[in-house]
C-alpha positions as CSV (number, residue, x, y, z in Angstrom):
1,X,28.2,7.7,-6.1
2,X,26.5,4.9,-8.3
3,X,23.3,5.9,-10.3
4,X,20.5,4.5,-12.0
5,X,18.3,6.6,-14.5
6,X,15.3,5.4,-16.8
7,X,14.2,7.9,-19.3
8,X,10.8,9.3,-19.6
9,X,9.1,7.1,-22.3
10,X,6.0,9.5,-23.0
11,X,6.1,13.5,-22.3
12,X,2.8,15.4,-22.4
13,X,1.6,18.9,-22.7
14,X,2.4,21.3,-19.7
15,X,-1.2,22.6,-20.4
16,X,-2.3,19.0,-20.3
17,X,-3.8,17.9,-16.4
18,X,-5.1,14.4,-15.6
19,X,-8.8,14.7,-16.5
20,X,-7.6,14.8,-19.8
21,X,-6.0,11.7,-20.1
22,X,-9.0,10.3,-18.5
23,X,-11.8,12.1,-21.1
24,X,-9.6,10.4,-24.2
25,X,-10.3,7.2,-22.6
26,X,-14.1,7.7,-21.8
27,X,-15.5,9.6,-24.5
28,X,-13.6,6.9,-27.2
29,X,-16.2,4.5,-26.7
30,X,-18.7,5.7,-23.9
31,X,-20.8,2.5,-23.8
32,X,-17.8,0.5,-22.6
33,X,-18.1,-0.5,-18.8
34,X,-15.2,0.8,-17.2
35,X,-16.4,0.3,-13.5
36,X,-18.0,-2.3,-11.7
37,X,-20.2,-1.1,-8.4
38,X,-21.0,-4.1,-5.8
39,X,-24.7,-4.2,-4.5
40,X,-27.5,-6.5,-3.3
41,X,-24.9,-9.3,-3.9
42,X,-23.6,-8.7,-7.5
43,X,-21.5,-6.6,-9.4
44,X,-23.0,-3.6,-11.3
45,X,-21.5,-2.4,-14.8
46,X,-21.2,1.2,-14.9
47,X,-20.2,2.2,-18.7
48,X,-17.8,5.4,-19.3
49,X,-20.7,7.6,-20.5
50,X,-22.3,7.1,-16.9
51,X,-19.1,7.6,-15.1
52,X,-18.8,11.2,-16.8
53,X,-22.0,12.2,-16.3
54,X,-22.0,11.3,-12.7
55,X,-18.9,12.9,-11.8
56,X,-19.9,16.1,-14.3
57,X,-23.0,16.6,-12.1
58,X,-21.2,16.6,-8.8
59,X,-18.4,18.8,-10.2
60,X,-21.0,21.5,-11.3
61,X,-22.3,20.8,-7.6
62,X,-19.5,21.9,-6.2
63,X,-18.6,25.0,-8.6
64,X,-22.5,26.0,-7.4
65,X,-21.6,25.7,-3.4
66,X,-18.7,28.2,-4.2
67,X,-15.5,25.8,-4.8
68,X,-13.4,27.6,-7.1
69,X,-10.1,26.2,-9.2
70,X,-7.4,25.6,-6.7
71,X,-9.6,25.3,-3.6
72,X,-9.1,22.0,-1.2
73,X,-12.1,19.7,-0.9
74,X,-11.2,16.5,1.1
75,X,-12.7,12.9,1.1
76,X,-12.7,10.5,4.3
77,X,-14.6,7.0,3.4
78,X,-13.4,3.6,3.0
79,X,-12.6,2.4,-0.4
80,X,-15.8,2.7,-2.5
81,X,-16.6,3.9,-6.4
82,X,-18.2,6.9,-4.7
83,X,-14.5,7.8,-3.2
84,X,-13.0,7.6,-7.2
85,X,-16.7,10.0,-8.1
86,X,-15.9,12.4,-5.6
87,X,-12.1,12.7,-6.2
88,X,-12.5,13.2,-10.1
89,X,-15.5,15.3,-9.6
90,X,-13.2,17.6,-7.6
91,X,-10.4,17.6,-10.3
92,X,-13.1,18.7,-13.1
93,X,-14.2,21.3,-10.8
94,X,-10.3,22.4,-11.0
95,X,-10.3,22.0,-7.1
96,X,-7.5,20.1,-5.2
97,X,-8.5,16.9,-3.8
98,X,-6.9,16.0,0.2
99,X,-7.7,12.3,1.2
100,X,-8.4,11.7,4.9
101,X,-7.9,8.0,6.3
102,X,-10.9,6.6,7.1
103,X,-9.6,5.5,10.5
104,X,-8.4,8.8,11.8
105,X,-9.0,10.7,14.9
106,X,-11.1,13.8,15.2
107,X,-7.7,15.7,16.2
108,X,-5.8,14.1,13.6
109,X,-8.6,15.2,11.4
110,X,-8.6,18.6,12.5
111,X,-5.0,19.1,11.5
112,X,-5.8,18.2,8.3
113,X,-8.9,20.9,8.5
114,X,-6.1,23.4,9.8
115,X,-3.3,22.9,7.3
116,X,-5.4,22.2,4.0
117,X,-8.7,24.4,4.9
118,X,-11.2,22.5,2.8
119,X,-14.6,23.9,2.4
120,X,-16.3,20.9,1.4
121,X,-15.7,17.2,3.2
122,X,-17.2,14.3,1.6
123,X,-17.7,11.7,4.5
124,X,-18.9,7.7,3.7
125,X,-21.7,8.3,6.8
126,X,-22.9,9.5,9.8
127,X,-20.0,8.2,12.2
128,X,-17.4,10.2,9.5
129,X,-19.4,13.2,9.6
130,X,-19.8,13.3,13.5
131,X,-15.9,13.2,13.6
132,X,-15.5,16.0,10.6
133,X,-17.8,18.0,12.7
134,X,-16.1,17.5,16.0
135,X,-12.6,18.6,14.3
136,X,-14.1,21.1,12.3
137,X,-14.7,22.5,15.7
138,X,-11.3,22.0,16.9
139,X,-9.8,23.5,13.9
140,X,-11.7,26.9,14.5
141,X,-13.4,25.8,10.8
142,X,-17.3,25.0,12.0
143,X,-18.7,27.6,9.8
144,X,-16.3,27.7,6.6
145,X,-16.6,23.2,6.2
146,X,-19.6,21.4,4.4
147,X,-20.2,17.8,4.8
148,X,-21.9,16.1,1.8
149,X,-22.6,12.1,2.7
150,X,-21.3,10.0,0.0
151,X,-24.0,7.4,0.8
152,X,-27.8,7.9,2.2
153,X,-31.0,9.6,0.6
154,X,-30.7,12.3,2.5
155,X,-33.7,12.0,4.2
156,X,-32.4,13.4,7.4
157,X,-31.8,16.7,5.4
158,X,-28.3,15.7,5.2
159,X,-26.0,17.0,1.9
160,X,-26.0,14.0,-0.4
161,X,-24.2,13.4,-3.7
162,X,-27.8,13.1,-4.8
163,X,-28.6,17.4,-3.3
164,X,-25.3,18.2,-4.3
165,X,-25.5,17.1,-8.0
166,X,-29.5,18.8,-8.2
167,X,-28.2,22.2,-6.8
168,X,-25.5,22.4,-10.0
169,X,-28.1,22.1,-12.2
170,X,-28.0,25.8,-13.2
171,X,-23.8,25.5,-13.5
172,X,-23.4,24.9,-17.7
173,X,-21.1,22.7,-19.3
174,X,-19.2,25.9,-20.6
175,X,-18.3,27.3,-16.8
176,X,-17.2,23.4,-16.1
177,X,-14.9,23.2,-18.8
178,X,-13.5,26.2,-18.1
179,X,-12.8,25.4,-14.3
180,X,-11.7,21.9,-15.7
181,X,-9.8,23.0,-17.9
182,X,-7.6,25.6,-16.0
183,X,-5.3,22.9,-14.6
184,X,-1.9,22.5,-15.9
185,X,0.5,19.6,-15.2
186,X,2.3,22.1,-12.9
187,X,-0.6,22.3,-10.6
188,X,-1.3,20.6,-7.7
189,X,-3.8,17.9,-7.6
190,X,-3.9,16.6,-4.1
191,X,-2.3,17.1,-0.7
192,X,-1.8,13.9,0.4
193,X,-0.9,14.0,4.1
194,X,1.8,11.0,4.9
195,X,0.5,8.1,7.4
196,X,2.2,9.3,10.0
197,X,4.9,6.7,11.6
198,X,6.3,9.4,12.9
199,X,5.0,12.9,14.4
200,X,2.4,15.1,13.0
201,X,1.8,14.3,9.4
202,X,3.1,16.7,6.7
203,X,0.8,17.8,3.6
204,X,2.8,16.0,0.2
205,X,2.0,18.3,-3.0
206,X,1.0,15.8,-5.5
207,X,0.7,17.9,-9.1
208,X,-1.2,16.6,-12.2
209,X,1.9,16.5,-13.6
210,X,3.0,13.6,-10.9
211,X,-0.3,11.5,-11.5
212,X,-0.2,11.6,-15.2
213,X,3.6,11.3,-16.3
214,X,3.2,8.2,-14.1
215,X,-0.1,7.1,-15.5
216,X,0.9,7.2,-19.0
217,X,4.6,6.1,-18.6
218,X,3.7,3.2,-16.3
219,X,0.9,1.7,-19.4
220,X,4.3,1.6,-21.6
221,X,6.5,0.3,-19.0
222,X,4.4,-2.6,-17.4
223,X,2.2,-3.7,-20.5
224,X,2.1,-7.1,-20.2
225,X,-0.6,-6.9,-17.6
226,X,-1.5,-3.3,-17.8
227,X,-2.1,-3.3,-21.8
228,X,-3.9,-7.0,-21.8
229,X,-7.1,-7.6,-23.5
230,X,-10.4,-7.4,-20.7
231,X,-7.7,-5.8,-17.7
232,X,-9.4,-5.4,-14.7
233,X,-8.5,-5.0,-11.3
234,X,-10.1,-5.1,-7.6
235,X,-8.4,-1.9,-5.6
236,X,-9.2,-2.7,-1.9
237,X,-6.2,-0.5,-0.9
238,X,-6.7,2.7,0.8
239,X,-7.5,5.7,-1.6
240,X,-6.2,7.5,0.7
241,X,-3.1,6.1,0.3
242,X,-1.2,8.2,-2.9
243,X,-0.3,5.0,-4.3
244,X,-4.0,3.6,-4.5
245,X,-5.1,6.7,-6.4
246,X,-1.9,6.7,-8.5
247,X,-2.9,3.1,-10.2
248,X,-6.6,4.6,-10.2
249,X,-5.3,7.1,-12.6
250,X,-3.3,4.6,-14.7
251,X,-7.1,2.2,-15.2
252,X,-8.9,6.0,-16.1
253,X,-5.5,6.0,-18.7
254,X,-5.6,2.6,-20.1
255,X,-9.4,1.8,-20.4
256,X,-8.9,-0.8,-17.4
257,X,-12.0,-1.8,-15.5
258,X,-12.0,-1.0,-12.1
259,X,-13.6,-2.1,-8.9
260,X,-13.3,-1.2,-5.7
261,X,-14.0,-3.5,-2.2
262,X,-13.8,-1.5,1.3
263,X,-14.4,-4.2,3.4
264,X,-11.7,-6.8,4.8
265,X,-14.4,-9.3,5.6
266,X,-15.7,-8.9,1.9
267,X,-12.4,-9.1,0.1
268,X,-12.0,-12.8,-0.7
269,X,-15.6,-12.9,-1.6
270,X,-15.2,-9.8,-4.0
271,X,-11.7,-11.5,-5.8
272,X,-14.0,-14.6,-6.6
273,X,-17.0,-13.0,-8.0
274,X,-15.1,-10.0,-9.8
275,X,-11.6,-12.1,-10.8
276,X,-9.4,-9.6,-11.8
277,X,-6.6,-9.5,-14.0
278,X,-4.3,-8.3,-11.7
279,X,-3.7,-6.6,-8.5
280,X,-2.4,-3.9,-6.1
281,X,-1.2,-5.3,-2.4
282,X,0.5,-4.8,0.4
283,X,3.2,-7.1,1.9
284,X,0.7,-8.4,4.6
285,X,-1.8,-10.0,2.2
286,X,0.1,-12.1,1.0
287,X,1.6,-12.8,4.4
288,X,-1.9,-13.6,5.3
289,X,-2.8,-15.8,2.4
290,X,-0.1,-17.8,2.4
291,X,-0.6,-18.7,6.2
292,X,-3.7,-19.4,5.7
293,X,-3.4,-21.3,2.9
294,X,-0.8,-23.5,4.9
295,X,-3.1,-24.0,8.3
296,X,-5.9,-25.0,5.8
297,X,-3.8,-27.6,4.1
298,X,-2.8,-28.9,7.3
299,X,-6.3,-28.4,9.0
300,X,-7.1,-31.5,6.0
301,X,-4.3,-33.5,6.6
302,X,-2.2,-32.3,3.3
303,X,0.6,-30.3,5.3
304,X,3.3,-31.9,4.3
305,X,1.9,-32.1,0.5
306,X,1.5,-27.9,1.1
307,X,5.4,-28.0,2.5
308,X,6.4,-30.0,0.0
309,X,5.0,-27.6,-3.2
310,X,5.8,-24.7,-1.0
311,X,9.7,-25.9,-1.3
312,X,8.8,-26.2,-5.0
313,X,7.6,-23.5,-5.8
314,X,10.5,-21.8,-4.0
315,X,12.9,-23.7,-5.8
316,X,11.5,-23.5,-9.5
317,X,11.2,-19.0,-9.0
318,X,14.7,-19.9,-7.8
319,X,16.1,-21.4,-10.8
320,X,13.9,-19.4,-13.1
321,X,16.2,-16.1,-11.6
322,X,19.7,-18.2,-11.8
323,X,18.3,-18.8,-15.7
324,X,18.0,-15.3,-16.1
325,X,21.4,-14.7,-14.9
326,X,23.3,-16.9,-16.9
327,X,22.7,-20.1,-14.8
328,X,21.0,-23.7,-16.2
329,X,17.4,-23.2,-14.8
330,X,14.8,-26.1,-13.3
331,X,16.3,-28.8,-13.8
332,X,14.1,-31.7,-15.5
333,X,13.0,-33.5,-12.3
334,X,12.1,-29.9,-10.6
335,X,10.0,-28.9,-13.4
336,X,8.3,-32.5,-13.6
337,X,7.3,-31.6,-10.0
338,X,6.8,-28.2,-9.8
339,X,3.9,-29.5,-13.3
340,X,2.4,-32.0,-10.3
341,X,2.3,-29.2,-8.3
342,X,0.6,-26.8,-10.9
343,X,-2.0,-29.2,-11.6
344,X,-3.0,-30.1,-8.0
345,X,-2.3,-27.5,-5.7
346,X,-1.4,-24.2,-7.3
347,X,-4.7,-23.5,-9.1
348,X,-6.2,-23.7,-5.5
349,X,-3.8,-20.9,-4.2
350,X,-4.7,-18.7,-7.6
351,X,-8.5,-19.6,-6.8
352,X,-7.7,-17.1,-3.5
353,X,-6.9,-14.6,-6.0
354,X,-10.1,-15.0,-8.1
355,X,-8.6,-17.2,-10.6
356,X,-7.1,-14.9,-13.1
357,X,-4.6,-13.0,-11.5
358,X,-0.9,-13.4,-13.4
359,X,0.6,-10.0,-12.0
360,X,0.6,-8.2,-8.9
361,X,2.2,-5.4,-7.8
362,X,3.3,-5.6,-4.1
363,X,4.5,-1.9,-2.5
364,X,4.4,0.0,1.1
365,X,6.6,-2.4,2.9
366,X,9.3,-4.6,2.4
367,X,7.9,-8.2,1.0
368,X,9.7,-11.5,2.0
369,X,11.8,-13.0,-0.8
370,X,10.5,-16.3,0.1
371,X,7.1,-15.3,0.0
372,X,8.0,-14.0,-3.3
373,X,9.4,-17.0,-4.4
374,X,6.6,-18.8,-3.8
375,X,4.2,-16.7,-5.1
376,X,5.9,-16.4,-8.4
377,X,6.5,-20.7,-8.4
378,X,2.7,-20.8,-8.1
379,X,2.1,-18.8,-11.3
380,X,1.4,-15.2,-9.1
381,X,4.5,-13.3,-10.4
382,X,5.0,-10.2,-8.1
383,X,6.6,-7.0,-9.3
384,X,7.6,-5.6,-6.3
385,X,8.2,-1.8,-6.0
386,X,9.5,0.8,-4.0
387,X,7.8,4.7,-3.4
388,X,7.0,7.0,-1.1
389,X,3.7,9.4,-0.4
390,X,6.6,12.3,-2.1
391,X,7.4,10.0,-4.6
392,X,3.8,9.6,-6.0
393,X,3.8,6.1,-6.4
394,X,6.6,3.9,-7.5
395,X,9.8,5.0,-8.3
396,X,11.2,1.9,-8.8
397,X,9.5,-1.5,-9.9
398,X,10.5,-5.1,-10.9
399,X,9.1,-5.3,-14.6
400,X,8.0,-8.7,-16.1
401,X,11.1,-9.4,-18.2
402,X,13.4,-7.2,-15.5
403,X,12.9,-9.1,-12.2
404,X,15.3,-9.6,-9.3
405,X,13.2,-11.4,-6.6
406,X,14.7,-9.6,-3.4
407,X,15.1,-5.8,-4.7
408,X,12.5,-3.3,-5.7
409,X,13.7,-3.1,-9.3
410,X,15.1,-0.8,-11.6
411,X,14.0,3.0,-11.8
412,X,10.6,3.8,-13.2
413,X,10.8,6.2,-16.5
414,X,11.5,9.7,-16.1
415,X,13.4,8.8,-12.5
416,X,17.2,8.8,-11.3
417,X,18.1,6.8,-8.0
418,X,21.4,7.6,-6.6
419,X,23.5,6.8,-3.0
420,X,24.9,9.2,-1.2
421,X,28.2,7.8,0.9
422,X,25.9,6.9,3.9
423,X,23.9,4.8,1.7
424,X,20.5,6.7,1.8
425,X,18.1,6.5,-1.5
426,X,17.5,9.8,-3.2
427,X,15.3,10.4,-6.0
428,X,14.7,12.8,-8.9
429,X,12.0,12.7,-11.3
430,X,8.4,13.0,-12.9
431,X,7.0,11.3,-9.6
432,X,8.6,13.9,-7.3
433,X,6.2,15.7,-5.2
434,X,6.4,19.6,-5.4
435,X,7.1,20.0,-1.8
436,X,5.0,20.3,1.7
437,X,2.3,22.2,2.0
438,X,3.0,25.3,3.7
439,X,6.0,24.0,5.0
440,X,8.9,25.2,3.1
441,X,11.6,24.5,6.2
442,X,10.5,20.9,5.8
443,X,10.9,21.2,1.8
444,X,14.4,22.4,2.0
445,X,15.4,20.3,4.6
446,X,14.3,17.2,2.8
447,X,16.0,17.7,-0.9
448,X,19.5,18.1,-1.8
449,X,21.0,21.5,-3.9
450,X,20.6,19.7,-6.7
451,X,17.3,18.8,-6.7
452,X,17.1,15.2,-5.0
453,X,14.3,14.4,-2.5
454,X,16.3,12.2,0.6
455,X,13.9,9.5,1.0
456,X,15.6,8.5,4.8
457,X,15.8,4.6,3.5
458,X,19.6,2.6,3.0
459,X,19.8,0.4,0.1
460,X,22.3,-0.9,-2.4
461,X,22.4,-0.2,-6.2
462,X,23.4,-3.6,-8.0
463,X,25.4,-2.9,-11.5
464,X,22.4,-3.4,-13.4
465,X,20.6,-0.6,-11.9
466,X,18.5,-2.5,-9.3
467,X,17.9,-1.5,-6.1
468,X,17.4,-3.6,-3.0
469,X,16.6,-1.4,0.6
470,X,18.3,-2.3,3.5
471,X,16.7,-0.5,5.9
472,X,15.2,2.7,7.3
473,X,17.7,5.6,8.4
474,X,16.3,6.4,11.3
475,X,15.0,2.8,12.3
476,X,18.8,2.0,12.4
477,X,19.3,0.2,16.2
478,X,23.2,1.0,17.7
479,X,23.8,-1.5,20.4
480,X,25.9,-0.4,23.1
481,X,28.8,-2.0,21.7
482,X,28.4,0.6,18.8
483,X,27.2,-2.2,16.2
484,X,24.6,-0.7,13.6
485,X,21.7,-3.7,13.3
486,X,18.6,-3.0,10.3
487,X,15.8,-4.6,12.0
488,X,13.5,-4.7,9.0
489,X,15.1,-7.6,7.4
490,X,15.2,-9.8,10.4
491,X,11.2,-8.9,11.3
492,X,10.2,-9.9,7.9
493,X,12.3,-12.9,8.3
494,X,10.0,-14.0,12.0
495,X,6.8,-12.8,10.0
496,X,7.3,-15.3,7.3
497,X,6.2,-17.6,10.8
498,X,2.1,-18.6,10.9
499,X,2.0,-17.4,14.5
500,X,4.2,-14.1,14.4
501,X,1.5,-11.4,13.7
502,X,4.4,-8.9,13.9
503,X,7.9,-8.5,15.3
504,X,9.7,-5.5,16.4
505,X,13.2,-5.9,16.9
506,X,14.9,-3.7,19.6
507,X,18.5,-2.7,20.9
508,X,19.1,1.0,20.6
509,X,21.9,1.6,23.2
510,X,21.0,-2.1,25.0
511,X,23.7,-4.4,25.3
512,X,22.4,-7.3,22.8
513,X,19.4,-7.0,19.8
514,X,16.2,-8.7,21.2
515,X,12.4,-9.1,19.8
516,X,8.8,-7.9,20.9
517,X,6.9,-10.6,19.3
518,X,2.8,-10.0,19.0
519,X,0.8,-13.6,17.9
520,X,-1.8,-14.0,15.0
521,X,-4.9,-14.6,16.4
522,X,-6.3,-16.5,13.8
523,X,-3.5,-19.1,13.4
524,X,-3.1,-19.9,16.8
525,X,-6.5,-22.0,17.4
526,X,-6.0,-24.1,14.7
527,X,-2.2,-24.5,15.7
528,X,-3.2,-25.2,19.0
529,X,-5.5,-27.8,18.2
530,X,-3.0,-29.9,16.1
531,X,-0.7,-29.7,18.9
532,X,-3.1,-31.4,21.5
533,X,-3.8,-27.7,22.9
534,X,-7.3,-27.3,21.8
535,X,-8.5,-23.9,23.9
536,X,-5.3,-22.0,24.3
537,X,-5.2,-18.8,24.5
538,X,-3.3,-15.7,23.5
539,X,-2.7,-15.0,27.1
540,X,-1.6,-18.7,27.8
541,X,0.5,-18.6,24.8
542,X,2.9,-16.3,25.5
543,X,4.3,-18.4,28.1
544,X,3.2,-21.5,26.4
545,X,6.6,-24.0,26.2
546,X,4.9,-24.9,22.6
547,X,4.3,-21.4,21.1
548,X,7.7,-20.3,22.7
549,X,9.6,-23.5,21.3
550,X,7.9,-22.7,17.4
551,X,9.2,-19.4,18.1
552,X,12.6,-19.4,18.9
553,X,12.8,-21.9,15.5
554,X,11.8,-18.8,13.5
555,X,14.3,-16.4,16.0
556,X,17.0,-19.3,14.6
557,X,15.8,-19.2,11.1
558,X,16.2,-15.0,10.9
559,X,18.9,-15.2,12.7
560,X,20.8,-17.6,10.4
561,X,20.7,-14.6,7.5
562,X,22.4,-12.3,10.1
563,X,26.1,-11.8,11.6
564,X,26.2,-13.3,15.7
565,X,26.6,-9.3,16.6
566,X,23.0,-8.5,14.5
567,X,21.3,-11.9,16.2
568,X,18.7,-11.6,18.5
569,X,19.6,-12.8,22.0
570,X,16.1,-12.5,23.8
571,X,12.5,-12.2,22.5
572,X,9.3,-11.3,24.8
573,X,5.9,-12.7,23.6
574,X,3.4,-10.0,23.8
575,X,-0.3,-10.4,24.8
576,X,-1.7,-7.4,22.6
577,X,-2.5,-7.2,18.4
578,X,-1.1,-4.5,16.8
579,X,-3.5,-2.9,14.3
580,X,-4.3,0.0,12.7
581,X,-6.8,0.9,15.5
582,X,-4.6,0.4,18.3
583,X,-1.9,2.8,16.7
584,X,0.6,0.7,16.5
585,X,0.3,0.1,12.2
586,X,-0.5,2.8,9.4
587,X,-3.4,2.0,6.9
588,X,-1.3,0.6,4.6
589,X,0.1,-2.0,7.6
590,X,2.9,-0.5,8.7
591,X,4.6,-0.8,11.7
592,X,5.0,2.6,14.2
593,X,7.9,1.7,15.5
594,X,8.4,4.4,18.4
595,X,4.6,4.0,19.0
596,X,5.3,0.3,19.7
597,X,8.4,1.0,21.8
598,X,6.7,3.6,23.7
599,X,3.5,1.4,24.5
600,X,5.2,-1.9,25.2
601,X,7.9,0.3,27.8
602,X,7.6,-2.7,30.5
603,X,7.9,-5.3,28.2
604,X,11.0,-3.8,27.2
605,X,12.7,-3.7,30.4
606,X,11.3,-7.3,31.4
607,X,13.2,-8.2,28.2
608,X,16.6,-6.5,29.3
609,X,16.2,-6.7,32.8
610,X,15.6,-10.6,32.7
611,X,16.0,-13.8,30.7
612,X,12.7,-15.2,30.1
613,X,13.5,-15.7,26.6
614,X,16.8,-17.2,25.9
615,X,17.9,-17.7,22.4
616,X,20.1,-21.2,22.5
């Protein structure tokens, strides 16, 4: 059974919880702007002095509605500075803090009011609160759950951060640090309920413990961008997502300045005004950026000038990893390019970014290692990592000087990754959730005797303790023949396609693999237009000899990194989007598979029970 283990780098106090880490920080020079808050079209310095006082207010305001150490108080809103007021605010209050995905249902909601019985909800506005109420309701909790908006004046009569801070007024600072206080790392901090790609979701116990042996180990472990001079970063990920709130805890660690953008349509505006350092993504933006950057170069008539640095940039990140493993490196006439390239091209890709951004850290889902490649040739390296909701965050990562384009990296500190003979990851370590809340059958059934969580993903362990994953247990397909297929690699391999959107690749129990294929809305105009098409649309499309021809050139292309038994025969072209509100991704972007393959049942057996869609 082959093994990796890093070694904890920084211990702390077991009396010690993550408020602390953050007070060091903000009380060392209190006039230092740690946040930045977006309003009437500009960015807002909030210093550390502020921050404290704000979230000491609303943490007396809570101790004075009755919250007491240990209780639950949950937080549904988009992404927003008053999400990171509210959640600190609970943990100086000694309370446990439960994210709720903005974009949940009342009844997914009111399992969430069932299982972690908060007494307070903080809710971004009216439309959240409506939907707390209504599963409040549902949850038989109408009477024991407050809602306090996040924003508002309250001049409806509505709780407000604004009421909720004035009625701790009589709370002193003595019964704050003593509910503050009472947390030790052994404590839980959050119950972070998992996204849900499958079944009801389950209540991860995240301790103090988890946030801040990961906060302080990660500042040693990734310093190059974490530990430079003016760090800031832009955090448009869900906070409800563990990972999100897991960096959040590293910035309140290292002094890093932190903004936050909640709006997709407001993203590339905020990365432009705010230029961070670096930044936390998901797979899909970069997917995005990169075909957009590509339909914009050839929208100007510089798409084969895009192609051409794109195959440079590949190249160069290419040879930088054969370098690193002994190899020659660029070679003089791919480095004299790849500087044409850096002076007339690349700085327009990093503008996307803001400008500044070096380093990003890419996690969720599986990233392409071409999209990698590029990235990294046009001087946007990207550490990607691998973690779970019962992992914390990370519990692997590609460092700066450790980097294997293609795996997840090497164990973070304090963590052991290990196979077992099926090839599923398991994990030990600081980042290791406690268990599920009030589940304990689920808690036993997911570790090992000796203390290993089973994560349910396949990978491979290289001999240098780097760990690439191969697939997802249970998304495994068996053909009828009895051949076991991973579908994630080849559906990464069709996305890296400007008119894939996403790709689902079937064949459990069907005689040959096969594709649901759903198109990007966005590049297909412009695609259609430069192929004489100008109006087509997504309904047209999917039978359009064209858009089915570019297609089955990406089928070829991911099916060229496959064996002919893992190939897909047949693909269907599929008039719907797949998005978060449909149910078909997670907030992080994730594919539901079995939500997909339950929805798109006719499609399915069009695909099997004809041959519309011919691979050559």
């Amino acid at each position: 059974m082959r093994e990796a283990i890093t070694e904890l780098l920084v211990g702390l106090p077991p009396t010690s919880n993550t408020t602390d880490l953050l007070l060091r920080t903000h009380t060392a020079d209190p006039q230092r702007a740690l946040y930045a808050v977006r309003g009437d079209g500009r960015w807002r310095d909030v210093t550390a002095a502020e921050f404290l006082q704000q979230v000491s207010g609303l943490a007396k305001g809570l101790l004075a509605r009755g919250v007491r150490p240990g209780d639950a108080v949950a937080v549904m809103s988009r992404t927003r500075y008053e999400w990171t007021l509210a959640d600190v605010a609970i943990w100086f209050a000694g309370a446990v803090t439960v994210p709720i995905y903005e974009t949940s249902s009342a009844l997914q909601v009111a399992w969430i009011l069932e299982d972690a019985q908060p007494s307070v909800v903080f809710v971004e506005d009216q439309q959240k609160a409506d939907i707390v109420l209504d599963a409040a309701g549902r949850a038989g909790r109408s009477d024991a759950t407050t809602v306090v908006r996040l924003t508002g004046d309250g001049s409806g009569g509505d709780e407000t951060l604004t009421s909720l801070t004035e009625g701790g007024a009589g709370v002193t600072d003595g019964a704050l640090e003593a509910a503050r206080s009472s947390r030790g790392l052994g404590d839980t901090a959050s119950i972070v309920y998992t996204s849900g790609t499958t079944g009801r979701s389950k209540g991860c116990v995240i301790t103090h413990g988890n946030f801040a042996l990961f906060a302080v180990n990660t500042l040693e472990f990734l310093p190059e961008f974490l530990k430079q001079e003016n760090a800031r970063t832009l955090m448009f990920l869900p906070l409800a997502h563990v990972l999100a709130r897991a960096v959040q805890v590293v910035c309140f660690t290292g002094g890093i300045k932190l903004a936050h953008s909640g709006s997709a349509a407001q993203l590339l505006e905020d990365l432009t005004t705010f230029r961070p350092t670096f930044l936390l993504a998901v797979p899909r933006i970069f997917e995005k950026i990169h075909a957009t950057a590509g339909r914009r170069a050839a929208e100007s008539g510089r798409g084969r000038l895009f192609a051409a640095a794109e195959r440079t940039a590949v190249a160069y990140s290419r040879a930088v990893d054969a370098r690193g493993r002994g190899g020659r490196g660029p070679s003089p006439a791919l480095r004299a390019s790849h500087a044409v390239f850096d002076r007339i091209l690349y700085p327009r890709l990093r503008a996307v970014f803001g400008g500044e951004v070096t380093y990003t850290v890419s996690g969720a889902s599986p990233l392409s290692e071409h999209l990698a490649h590029f990235f990294r040739g046009a001087g946007i390296l990207v550490q990607e990592g691998y973690g779970l909701t019962e992992s914390t965050a990370p519990c692997t990562v590609n460092t700066v000087p450790l980097t294997r384009v293609g795996s997840v990296g090497i164990p973070m500190p304090g963590t052991s990754v290990r196979l077992d003979d099926d090839g599923e990851v398991q994990v030990k370590g600081a980042g290791i959730f406690a268990g599920y809340h009030r589940n304990d059958a689920a808690t036993a059934e997911a570790f090992t005797d000796d203390g290993y969580f089973r994560t349910g993903d396949l990978g491979v362990l290289d001999e240098d303790g780097f760990l690439t994953i191969t697939g997802r247990k249970k998304d495994l397909l068996v053909t009828a023949a009895g051949k076991n297929v991973a579908p994630g690699p080849l559906e990464e391999k069709l996305r890296e396609n400007p008119l894939v959107s996403q790709a689902v690749v079937v064949g459990e129990g069907r005689p040959f693999i096969g594709a649901l294929i759903s198109l990007d809305r966005e590049a297909l105009g412009p695609w259609a237009a430069a192929h004489g098409k100008p109006g087509l649309t997504a309904g047209q499309a999917t039978t359009d000899t064209g858009v089915l021809a570019e297609l089955q050139a990406a089928v070829d292309a991911a099916n060229a990194t496959v064996s002919r038994a893992e190939q897909i025969r047949r693909f269907t072209v599929l008039d719907v989007e797949f998005t978060v509100e449909s149910g078909h991704l997670t907030p992080t972007l994730k594919l539901k598979r079995a939500a997909v393959v339950a929805d798109c049942a006719d499609a399915l057996e069009d695909l099997y029970g004809s041959a519309k869609r011919q691979v050559r």
